[in-house]
Backbone as JSON, one array per atom type, in Angstrom:
{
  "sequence": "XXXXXXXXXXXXXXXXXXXXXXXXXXXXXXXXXXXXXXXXXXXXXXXXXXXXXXXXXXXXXXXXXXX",
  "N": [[-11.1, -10.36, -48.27], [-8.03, -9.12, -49.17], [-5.6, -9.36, -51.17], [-2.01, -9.26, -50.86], [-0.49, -9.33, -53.21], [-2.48, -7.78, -54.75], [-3.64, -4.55, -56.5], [-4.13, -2.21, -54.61], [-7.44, 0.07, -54.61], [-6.85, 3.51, -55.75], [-7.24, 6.75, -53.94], [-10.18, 8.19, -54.15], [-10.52, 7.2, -56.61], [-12.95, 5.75, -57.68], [-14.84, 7.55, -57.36], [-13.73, 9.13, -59.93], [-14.15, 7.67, -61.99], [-16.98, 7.38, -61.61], [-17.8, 9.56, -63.11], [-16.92, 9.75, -65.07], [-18.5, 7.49, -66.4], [-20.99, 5.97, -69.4], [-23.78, 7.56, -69.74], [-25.94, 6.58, -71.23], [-27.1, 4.48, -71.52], [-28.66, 4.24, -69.11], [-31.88, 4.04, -67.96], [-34.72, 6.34, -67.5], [-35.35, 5.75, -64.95], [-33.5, 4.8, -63.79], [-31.66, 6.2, -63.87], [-32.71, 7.96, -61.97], [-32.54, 6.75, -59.59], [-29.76, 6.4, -59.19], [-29.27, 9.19, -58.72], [-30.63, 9.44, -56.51], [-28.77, 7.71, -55.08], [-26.48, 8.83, -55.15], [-27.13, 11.29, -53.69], [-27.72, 10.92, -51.49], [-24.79, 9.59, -50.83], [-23.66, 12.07, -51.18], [-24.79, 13.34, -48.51], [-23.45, 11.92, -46.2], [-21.11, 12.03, -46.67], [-21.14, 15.14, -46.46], [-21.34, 14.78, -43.58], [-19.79, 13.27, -42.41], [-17.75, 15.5, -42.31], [-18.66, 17.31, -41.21], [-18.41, 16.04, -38.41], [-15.88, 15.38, -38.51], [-15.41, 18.58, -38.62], [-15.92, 19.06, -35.89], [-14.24, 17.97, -34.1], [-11.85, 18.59, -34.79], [-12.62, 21.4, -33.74], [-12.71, 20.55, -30.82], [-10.05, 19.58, -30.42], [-8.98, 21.79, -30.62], [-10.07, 23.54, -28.85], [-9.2, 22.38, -26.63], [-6.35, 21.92, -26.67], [-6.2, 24.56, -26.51], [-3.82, 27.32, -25.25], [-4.21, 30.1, -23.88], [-4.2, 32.84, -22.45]],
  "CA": [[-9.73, -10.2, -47.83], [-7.02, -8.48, -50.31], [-4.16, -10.15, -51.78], [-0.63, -8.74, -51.13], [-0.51, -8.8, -54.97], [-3.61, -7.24, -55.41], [-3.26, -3.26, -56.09], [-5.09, -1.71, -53.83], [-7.87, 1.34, -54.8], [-6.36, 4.97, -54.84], [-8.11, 7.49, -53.35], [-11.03, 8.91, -55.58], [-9.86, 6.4, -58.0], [-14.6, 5.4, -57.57], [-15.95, 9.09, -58.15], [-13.53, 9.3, -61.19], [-14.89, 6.08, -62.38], [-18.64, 7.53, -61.93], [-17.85, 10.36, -63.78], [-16.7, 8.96, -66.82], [-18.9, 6.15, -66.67], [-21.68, 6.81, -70.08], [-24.99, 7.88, -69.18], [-27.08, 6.76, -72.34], [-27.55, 3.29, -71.22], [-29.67, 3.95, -68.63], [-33.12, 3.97, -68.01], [-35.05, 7.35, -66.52], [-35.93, 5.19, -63.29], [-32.22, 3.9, -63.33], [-30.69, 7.75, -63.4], [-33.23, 8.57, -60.71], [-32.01, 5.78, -58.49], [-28.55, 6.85, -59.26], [-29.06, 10.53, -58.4], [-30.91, 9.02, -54.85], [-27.76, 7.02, -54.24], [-25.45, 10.01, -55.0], [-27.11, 12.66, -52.66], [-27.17, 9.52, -50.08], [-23.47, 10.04, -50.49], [-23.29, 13.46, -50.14], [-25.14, 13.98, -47.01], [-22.51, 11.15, -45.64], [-19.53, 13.12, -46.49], [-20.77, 16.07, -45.54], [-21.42, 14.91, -42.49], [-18.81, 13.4, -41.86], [-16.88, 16.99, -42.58], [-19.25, 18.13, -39.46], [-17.66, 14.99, -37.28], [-13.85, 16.07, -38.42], [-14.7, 19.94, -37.97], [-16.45, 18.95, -34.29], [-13.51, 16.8, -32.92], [-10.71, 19.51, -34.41], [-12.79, 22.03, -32.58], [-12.47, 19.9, -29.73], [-9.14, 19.78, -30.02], [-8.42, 23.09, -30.67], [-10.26, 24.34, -27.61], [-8.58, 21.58, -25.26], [-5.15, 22.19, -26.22], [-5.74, 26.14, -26.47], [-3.17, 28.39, -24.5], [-4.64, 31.64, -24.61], [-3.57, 33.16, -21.03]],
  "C": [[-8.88, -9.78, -49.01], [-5.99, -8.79, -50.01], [-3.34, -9.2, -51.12], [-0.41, -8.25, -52.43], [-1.5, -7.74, -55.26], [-3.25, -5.4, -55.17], [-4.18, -2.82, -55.44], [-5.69, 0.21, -54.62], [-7.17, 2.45, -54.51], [-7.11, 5.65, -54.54], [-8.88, 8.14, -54.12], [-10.99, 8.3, -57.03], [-12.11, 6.26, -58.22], [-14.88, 6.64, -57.83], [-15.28, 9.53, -59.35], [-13.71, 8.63, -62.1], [-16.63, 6.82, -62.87], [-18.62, 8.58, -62.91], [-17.52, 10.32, -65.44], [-17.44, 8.13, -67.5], [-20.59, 6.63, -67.72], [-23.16, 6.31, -69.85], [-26.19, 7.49, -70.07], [-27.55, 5.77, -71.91], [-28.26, 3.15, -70.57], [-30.58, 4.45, -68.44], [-33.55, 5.45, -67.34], [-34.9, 7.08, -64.86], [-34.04, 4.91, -62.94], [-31.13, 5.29, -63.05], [-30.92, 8.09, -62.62], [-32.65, 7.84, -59.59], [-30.32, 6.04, -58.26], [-28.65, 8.55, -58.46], [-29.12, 10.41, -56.7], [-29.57, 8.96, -54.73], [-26.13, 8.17, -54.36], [-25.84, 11.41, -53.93], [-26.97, 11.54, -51.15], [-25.36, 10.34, -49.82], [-23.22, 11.28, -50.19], [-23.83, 13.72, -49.29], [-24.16, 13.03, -46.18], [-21.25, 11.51, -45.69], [-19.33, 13.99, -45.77], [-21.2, 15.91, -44.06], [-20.32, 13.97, -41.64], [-17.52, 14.9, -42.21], [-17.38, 17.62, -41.26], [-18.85, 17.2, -38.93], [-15.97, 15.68, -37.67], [-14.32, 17.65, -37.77], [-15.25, 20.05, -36.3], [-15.17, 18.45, -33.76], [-12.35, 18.01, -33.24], [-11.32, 20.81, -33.42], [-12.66, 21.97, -30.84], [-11.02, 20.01, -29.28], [-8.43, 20.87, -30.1], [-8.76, 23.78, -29.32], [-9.62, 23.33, -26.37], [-7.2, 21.75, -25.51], [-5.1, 23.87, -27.12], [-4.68, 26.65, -25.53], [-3.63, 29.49, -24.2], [-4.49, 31.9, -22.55], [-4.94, 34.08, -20.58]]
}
């Protein structure tokens, strides 16, 4: 549960975090497990990008006009 006080995450505030965050420390196995858990994420983005551009298509063809 999150405080009132507490600031809340900004948006992308976590992938500008990973990107900064230094890479010597870890292990071969521990970059590979990292790379997994980053294409994880991108097939979850982009698919949610195919759920947004399905539903505006949706709504583009249900409130079309076109005579």
């Amino acid at each position: 549960m999150f405080e009132d006080l507490d600031p809340r995450p900004r948006r992308g505030e976590a992938l500008t975090m990973i990107g900064r965050e230094d890479l010597d420390a870890y292990s071969i196995e521990d970059l590979e497990e990292r790379i997994q858990a980053l294409d994880h994420e991108i097939q979850r983005t982009r698919a949610a990008i195919e759920a947004k551009k399905a539903k505006k298509s949706a709504a583009d063809s249900l409130f079309s006009f076109r005579s």
